[in-house]
C-alpha positions as CSV (number, residue, x, y, z in Angstrom):
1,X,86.3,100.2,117.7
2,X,88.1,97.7,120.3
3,X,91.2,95.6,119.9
4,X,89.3,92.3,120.0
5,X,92.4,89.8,119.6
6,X,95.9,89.5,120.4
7,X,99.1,90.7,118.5
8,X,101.3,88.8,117.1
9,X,104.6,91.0,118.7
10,X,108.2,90.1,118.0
11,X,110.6,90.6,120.4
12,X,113.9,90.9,120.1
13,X,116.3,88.8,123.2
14,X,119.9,89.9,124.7
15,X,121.0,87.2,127.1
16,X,124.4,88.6,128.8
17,X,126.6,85.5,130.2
18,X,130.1,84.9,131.7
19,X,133.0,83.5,130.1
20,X,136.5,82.6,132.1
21,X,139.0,85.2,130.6
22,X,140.9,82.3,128.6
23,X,138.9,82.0,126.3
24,X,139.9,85.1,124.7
25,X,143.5,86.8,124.4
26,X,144.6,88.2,127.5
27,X,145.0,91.8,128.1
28,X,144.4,92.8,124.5
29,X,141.3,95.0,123.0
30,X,138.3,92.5,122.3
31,X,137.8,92.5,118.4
32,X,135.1,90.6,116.3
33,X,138.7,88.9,115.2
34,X,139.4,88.4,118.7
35,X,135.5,87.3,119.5
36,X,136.2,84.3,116.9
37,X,136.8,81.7,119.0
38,X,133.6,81.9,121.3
39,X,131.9,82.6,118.0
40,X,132.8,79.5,116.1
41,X,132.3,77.4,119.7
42,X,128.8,79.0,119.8
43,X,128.0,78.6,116.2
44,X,124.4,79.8,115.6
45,X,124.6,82.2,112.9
46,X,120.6,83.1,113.5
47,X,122.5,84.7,116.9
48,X,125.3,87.7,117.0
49,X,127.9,87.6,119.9
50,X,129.5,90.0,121.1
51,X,131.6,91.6,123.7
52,X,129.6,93.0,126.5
53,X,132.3,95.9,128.1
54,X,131.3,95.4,130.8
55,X,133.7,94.5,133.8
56,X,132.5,91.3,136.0
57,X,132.5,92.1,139.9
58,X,131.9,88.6,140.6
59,X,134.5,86.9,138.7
60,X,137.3,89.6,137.7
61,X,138.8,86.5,135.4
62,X,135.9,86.1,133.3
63,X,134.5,88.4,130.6
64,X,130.8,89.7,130.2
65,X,129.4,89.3,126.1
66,X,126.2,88.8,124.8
67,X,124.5,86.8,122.8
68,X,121.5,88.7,120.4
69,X,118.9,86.4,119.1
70,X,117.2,87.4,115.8
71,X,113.5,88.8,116.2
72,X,110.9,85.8,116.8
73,X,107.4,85.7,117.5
74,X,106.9,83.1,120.7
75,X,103.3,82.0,120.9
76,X,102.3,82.4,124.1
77,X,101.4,78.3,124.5
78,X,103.6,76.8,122.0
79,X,107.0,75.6,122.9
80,X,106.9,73.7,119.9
81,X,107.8,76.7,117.8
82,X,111.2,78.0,115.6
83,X,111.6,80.6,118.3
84,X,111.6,78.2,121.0
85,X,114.0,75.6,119.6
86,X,116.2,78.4,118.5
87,X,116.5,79.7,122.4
88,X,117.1,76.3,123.2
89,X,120.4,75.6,120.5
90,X,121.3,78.7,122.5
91,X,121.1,77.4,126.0
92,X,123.0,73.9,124.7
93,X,125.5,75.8,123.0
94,X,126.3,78.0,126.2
95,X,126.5,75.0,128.3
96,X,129.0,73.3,126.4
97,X,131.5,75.8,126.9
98,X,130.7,76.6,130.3
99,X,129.1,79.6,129.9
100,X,127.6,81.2,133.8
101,X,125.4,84.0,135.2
102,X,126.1,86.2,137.7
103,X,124.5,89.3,139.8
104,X,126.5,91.6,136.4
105,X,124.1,89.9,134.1
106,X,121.5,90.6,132.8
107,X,118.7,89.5,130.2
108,X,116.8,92.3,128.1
109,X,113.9,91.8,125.8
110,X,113.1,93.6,123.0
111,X,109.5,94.1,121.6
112,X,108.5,95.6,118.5
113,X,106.1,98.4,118.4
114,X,105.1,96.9,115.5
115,X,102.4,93.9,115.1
116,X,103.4,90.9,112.5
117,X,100.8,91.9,109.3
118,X,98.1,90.1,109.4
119,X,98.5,87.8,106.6
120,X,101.7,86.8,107.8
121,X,102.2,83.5,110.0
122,X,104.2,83.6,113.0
123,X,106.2,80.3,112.3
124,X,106.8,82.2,108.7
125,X,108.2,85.2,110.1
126,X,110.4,83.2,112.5
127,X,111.7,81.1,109.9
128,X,112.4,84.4,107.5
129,X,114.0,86.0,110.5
130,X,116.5,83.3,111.2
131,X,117.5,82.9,107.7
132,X,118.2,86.5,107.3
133,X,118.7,89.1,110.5
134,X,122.4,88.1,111.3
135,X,123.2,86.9,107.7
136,X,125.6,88.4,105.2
137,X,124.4,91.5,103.9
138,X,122.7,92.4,107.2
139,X,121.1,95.6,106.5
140,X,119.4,94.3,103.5
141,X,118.3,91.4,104.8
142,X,116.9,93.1,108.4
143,X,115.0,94.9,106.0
144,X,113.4,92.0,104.7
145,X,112.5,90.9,108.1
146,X,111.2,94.7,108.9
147,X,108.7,94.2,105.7
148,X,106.6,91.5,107.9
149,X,105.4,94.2,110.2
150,X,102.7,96.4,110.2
151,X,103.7,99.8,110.0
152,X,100.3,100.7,110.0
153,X,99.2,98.9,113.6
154,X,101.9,101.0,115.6
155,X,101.5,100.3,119.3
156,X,99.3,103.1,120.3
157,X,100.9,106.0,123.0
158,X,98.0,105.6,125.6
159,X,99.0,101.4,125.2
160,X,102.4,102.4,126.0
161,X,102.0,104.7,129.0
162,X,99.4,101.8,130.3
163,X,101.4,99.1,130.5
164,X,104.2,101.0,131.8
165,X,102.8,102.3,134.7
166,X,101.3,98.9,135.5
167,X,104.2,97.2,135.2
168,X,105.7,99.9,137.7
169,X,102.3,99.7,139.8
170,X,102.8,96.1,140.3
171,X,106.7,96.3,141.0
172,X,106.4,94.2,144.1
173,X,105.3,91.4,141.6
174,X,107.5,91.8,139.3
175,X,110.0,91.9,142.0
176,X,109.0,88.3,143.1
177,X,110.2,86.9,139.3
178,X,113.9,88.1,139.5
179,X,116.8,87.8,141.5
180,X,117.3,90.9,144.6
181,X,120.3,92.0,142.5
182,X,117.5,93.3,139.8
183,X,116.3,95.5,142.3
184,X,115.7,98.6,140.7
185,X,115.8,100.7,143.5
186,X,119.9,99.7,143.9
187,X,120.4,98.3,140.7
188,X,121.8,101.3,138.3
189,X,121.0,99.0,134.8
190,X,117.7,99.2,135.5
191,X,116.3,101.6,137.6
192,X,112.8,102.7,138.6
193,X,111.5,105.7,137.5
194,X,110.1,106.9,141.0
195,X,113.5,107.3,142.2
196,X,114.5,109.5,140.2
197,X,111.4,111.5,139.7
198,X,108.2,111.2,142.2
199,X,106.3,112.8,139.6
200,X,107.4,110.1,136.6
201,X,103.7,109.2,136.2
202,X,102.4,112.7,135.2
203,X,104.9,113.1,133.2
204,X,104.3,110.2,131.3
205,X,100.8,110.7,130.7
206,X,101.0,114.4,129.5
207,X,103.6,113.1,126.9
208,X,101.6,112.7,123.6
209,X,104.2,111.8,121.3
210,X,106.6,108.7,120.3
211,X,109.4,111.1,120.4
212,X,108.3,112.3,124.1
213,X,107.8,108.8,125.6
214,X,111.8,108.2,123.7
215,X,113.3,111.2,125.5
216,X,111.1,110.4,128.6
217,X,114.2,109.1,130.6
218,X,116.1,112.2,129.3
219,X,118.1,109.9,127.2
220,X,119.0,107.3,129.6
221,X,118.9,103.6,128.9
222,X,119.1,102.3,132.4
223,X,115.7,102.0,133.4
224,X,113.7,98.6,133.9
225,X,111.5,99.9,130.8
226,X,113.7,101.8,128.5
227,X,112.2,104.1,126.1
228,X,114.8,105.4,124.1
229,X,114.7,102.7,121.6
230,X,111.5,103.6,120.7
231,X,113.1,106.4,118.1
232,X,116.2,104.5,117.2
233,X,115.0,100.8,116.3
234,X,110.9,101.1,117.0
235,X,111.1,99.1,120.2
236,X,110.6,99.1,123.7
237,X,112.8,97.1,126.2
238,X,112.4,95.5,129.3
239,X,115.8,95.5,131.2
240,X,114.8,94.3,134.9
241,X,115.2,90.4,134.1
242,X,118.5,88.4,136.1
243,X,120.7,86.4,133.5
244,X,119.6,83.3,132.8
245,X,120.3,81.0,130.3
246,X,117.6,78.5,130.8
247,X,115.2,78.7,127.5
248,X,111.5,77.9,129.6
249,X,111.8,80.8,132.3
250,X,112.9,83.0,129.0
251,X,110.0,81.9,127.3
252,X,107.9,82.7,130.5
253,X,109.5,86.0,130.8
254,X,108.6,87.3,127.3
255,X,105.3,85.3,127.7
256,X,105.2,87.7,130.5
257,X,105.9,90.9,128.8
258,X,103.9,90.4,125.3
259,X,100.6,89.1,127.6
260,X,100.8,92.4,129.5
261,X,101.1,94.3,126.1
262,X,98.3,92.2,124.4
263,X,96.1,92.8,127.8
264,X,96.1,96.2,127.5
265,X,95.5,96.5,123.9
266,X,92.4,94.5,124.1
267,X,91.2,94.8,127.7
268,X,92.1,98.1,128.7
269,X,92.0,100.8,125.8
270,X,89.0,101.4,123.3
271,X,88.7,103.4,120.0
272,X,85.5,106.1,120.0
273,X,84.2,108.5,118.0
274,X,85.6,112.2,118.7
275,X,83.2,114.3,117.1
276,X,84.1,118.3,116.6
277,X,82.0,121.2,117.3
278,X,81.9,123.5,114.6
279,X,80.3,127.1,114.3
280,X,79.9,128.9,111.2
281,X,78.1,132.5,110.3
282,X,75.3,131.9,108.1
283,X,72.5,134.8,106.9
284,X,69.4,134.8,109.1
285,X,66.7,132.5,107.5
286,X,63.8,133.9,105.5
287,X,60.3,133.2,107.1
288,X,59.7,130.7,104.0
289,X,63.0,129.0,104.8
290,X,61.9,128.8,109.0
291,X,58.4,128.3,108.2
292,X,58.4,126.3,104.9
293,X,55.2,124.3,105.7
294,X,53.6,126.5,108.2
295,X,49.8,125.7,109.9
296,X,47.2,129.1,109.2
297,X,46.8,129.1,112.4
298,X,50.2,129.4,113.7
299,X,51.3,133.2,114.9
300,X,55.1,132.0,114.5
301,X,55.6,132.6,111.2
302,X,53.3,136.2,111.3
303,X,56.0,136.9,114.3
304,X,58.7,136.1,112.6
305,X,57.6,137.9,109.5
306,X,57.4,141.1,111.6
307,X,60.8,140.3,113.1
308,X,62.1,139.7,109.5
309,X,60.9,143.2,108.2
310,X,61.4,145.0,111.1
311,X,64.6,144.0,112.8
312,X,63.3,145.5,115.8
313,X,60.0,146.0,117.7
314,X,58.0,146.5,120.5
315,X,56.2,143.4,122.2
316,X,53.7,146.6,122.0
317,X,53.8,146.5,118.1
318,X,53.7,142.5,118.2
319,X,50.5,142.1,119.8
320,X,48.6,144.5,117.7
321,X,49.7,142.8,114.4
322,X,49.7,139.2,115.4
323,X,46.8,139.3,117.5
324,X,48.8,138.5,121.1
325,X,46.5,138.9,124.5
326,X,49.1,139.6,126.9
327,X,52.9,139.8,127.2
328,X,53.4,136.8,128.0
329,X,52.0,135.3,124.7
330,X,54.5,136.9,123.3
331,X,57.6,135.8,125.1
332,X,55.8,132.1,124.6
333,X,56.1,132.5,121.6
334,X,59.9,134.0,121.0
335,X,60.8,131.1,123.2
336,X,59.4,128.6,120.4
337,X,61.0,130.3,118.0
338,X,64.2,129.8,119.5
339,X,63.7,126.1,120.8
340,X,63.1,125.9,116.3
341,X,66.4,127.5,115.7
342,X,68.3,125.4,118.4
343,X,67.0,122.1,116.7
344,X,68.1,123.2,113.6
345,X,71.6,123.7,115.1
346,X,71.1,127.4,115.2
347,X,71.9,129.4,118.4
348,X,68.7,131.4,118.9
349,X,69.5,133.1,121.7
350,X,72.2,135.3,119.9
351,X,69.5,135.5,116.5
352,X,66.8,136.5,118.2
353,X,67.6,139.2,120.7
354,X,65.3,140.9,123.8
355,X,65.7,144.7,124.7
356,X,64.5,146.3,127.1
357,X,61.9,149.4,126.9
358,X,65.0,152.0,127.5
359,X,66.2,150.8,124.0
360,X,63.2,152.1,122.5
361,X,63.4,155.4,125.1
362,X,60.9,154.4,127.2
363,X,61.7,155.4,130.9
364,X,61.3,153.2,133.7
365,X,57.8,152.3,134.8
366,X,56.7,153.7,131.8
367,X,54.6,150.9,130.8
368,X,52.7,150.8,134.3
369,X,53.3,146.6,134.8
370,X,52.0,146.0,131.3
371,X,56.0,144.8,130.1
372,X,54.9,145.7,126.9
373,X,57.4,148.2,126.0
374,X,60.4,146.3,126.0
375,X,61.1,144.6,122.7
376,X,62.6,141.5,121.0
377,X,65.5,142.0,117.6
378,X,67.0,139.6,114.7
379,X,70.6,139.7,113.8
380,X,71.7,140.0,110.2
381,X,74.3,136.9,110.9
382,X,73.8,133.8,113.0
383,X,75.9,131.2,114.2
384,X,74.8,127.8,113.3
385,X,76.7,124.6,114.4
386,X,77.9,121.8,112.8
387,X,79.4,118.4,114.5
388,X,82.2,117.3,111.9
389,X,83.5,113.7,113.1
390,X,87.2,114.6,113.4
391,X,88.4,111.0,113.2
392,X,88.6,108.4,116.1
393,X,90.2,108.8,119.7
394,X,92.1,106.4,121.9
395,X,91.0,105.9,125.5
396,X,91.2,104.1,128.5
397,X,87.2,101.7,128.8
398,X,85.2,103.0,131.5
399,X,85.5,101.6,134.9
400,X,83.0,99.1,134.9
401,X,84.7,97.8,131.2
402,X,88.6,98.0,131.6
403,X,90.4,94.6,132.4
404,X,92.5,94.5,135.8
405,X,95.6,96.4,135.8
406,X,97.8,93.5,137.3
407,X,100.8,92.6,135.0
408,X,99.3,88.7,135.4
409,X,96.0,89.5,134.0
410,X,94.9,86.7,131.5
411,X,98.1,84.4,132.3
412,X,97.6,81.0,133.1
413,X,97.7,79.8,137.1
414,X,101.2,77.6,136.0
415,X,103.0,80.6,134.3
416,X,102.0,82.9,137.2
417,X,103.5,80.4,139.9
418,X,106.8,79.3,137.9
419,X,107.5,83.0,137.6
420,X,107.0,83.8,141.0
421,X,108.2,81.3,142.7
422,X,111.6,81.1,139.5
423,X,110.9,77.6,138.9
């Protein structure tokens, strides 16, 4: 099985602005009482705002919040969408009262692990979403939001670590789209997991559960790809992104992040068959059961009839009662008898056994060249093998299959350049 079409991914967006300090009570503890004001001036209630704590070095007399906008599904070509018109009420309320980004600000994105079900529309969803995630009652109502998702369609752990480490791979592209300050090698909000550990990459790819890829920044948030949401609210967030305000290079950004997911989901990973090798003891076979439609002609089943009686003998003893010429008719012959058990699953090396002549205490050289002292056995017990398909396996296509690893990989030219070039 492949992925053979996009998800439909929600994602989930923080946009951190400045505010001059006026607006709020001076010098006093910042309160959802205290937050009124710039939540009535805002007033979006599909958004939450809220007070960022953290202290502006560009502008000590303006406060940092946040403004979270409910989970939406933004189709990658349609700006004519809920989710776009709602980031746009945002931008036009945070111009009208002056609202600013600076090098302390940040923008962080959200994206579901889980895929929208597939009977469920994405202009639906946003629309549910909207009318419920930062209503009255939030909990409950999240919860009707959470009941559009596929629990069942999980973003695989191989998709994960694969779009991770090409985002980092291609870190000097991503590095084009936002602002030097977003630099993760001096930024501490969102660093880069090579300087902190060389060996990040092997680390990631031994992990091989959700938990592990969670705790795979030992707890800490401040990466450009933060994992640790993955246990807490089932999402993974992108961090690196400049503040900014301005709802088209939003829209580009996610467009960004959700066609990297979608790329390696259906480009890049495959499902196969993983098939277990299984051995179990069985009795030996009768000569019926080996030989159930056996030719007059053929000295197998007369062999093997010896074999079966005897449990051990002489090629001597074989040649006198089966009619073998030579030694070497004999061993001929074993040999078939084994190639019959291995296509039956059987391993005939271990049922049918060769000695030589000192197990039947014959000396060395005893037999003068002839070889027809030494001797051939049949075990009581033999293992047979069974394949048992043990369900499917997740991999990465074959090199001549997967799609490109760069994070622009089935964007359109127009996207590519106005990110680049942050137009």
């Amino acid at each position: 099985m492949t992925y053979n079409r996009n998800l439909n991914l929600a994602t989930s967006i923080e946009i951190e602005f400045i505010v001059p300090n006026n607006t709020l009570p001076n010098g006093k503890m910042i309160s959802r009482r205290l937050m009124r004001p710039l939540i009535d001036a805002i007033n979006i209630p599909e958004v939450f705002v809220t007070y960022d704590h953290t202290r502006c070095e560009d502008n000590s007399n303006h406060l940092v919040c946040e403004i979270n906008i409910s989970p939406q599904v933004y189709e990658k070509d349609n700006l004519d969408c809920k989710g776009f018109n709602l980031l746009t009420n945002v931008r036009n309320a945070l111009k009208a009262i002056n609202a600013e980004v600076c090098t302390c600000t940040g923008l962080h994105v959200h994206v579901s692990l889980n895929p929208l079900k597939d009977d469920v529309n994405p202009q639906t969803f946003n629309t549910i979403s909207q009318q419920n995630w930062y209503r009255n009652n939030a909990e409950n109502n999240k919860a009707i939001v959470l009941d559009l998702l596929d629990s069942n369609k999980r973003l695989p752990i191989l998709a994960i670590q694969d779009f991770i480490i090409r985002y980092y791979d291609d870190i000097s592209e991503v590095e084009k789209i936002v602002a030097p300050s977003r630099n993760g090698i001096n930024n501490h909000f969102c660093k880069y997991p090579e300087s902190v550990n060389p060996n990040w990459k092997e680390i990631l790819k031994r992990t091989t559960t959700y938990d592990g890829l969670s705790e795979f920044h030992n707890n800490n948030k401040f990466y450009a790809i933060n994992c640790l949401p993955i246990d807490t609210k089932n999402t993974i967030e992108f961090r690196q992104h400049h503040g900014q305000i301005n709802q088209f290079k939003i829209f580009r950004w996610v467009k960004l992040i959700t066609n990297m997911i979608n790329h390696t989901m259906v480009n890049r990973i495959e499902t196969r068959n993983s098939p277990t090798i299984v051995f179990d003891d069985i009795e030996a076979l009768t000569p019926d059961q080996l030989f159930p439609n056996a030719r007059a002609n053929d000295k197998g089943k007369p062999l093997y009839e010896l074999l079966f009686t005897h449990k051990n003998i002489t090629t001597e003893l074989i040649m006198r009662n089966c009619g073998f010429n030579t030694p070497n008719s004999v061993r001929r012959k074993i040999s078939e008898l084994r190639q019959r058990l291995q296509a039956m699953g059987i391993n005939g090396q271990s049922a049918i056994t060769t000695h030589n002549q000192q197990c039947y205490d014959n000396p060395y050289g005893a037999s003068n060249g002839a070889y027809d002292l030494n001797g051939y056995g049949i075990n009581d017990i033999w293992q047979k093998k069974t394949i048992v398909n043990s369900g499917n396996t997740l991999a990465l296509k074959s090199d001549d299959e997967i799609g490109l690893a760069s994070i622009f990989s089935g964007l359109d030219y127009d996207t590519v350049h106005k990110l680049t070039h942050r137009t």
